[in-house]
C-alpha positions in Angstrom: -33.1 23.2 -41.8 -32.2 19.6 -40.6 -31.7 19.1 -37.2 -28.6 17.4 -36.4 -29.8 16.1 -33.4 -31.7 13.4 -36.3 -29.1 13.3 -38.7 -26.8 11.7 -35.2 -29.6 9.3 -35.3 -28.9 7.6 -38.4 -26.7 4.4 -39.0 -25.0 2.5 -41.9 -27.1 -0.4 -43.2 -24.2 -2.6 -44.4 -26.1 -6.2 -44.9 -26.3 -9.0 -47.6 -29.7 -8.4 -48.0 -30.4 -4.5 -47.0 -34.5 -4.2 -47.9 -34.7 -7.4 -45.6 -32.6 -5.2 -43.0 -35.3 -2.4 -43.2 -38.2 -4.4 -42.6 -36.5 -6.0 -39.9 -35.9 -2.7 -38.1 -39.1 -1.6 -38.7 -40.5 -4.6 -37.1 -39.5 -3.1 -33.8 -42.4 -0.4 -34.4 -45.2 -3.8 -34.0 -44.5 -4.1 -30.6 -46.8 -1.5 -28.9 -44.4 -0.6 -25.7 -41.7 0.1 -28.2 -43.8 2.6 -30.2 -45.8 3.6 -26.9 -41.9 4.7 -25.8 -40.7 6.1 -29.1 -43.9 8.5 -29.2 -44.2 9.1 -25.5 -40.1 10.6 -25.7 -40.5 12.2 -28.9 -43.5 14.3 -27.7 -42.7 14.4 -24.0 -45.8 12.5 -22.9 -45.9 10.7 -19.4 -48.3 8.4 -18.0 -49.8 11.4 -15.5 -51.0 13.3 -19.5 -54.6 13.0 -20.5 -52.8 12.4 -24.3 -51.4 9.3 -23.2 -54.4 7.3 -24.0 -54.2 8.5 -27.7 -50.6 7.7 -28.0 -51.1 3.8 -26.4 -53.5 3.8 -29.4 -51.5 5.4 -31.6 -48.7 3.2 -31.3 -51.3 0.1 -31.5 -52.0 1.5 -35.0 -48.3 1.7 -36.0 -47.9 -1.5 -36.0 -51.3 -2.4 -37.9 -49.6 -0.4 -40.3 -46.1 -1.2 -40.8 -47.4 -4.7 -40.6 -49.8 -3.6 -44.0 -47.1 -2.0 -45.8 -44.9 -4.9 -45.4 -47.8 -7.1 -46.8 -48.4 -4.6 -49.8 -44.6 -4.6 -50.8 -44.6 -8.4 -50.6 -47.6 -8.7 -52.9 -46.3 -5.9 -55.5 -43.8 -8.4 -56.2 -46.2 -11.3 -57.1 -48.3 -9.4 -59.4 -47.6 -7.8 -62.6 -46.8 -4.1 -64.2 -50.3 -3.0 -63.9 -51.0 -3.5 -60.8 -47.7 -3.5 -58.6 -47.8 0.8 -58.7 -51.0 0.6 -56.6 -49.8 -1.9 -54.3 -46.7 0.7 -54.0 -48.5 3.3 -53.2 -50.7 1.8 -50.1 -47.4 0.4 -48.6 -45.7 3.8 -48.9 -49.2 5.3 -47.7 -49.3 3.3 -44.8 -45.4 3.8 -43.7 -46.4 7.5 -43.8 -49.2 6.8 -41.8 -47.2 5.0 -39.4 -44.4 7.6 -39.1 -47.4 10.5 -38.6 -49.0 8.3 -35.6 -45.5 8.3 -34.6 -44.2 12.2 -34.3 -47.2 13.2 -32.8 -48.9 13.5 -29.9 -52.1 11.4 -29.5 -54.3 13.2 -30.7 -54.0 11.9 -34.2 -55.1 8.1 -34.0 -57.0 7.1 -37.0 -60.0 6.9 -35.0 -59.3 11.0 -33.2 -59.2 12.2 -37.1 -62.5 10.3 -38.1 -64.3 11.9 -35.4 -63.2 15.3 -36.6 -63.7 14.3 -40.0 -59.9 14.6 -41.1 -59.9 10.8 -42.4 -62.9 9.6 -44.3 -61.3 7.3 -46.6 -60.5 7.3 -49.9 -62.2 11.0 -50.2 -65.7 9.0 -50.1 -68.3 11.3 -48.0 -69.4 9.6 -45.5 -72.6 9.9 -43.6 -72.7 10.3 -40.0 -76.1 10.2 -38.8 
């Protein structure tokens, strides 16, 4: 069930240009405070909690990676049919990164889930000796 606390969140887009729109809003995530904020209030963290940290770096990383998506969707429209699907699919992977660094609570920074071996990249093994 969707809460409607979210759904009161939502607005229009009405624009000329509303992709352009998008990005622009989703700028607002590159700026670290901003995201440091958004994360902090979603999860109820304060300065005083040992997660804060993790959520200053996790909202360092949204912006790495709205910043990358927005590069791959500019590029899949310079390139042809064979290629733009794969540029697709990074810049959707990395707005779904960004919005799981955002709903949680610090302890999933990209670097938190290499040490526990939840991210090693492209399913590669990777040897940590």
């Amino acid at each position: 069930m969707i809460s409607t606390q979210y759904i009161a969140d939502f607005e229009d887009i009405t624009s000329e240009n509303p992709i352009e729109e998008v990005w622009k809003l989703l700028r607002f995530f590159c700026d670290t405070e901003y995201s440091l904020d958004k994360i902090c209030q979603i999860n109820k963290i304060t300065k005083k909690d040992k997660q804060f940290t993790n959520a200053k770096k996790q909202a360092i990383q949204i912006g790495y990676c709205i910043r990358q998506a927005e590069e791959y969707f500019q590029a899949s429209s310079k390139v042809g049919l064979t290629t733009r699907p794969n540029l697709l699919y990074y810049g959707a992977s990395s707005l779904s990164r960004a919005l799981i660094l955002l709903k949680n609570n610090g302890d999933y920074s990209i670097d938190a889930l290499r040490k526990n071996n939840k991210h090693n990249h492209h399913g590669l093994d990777i040897n940590h000796s």
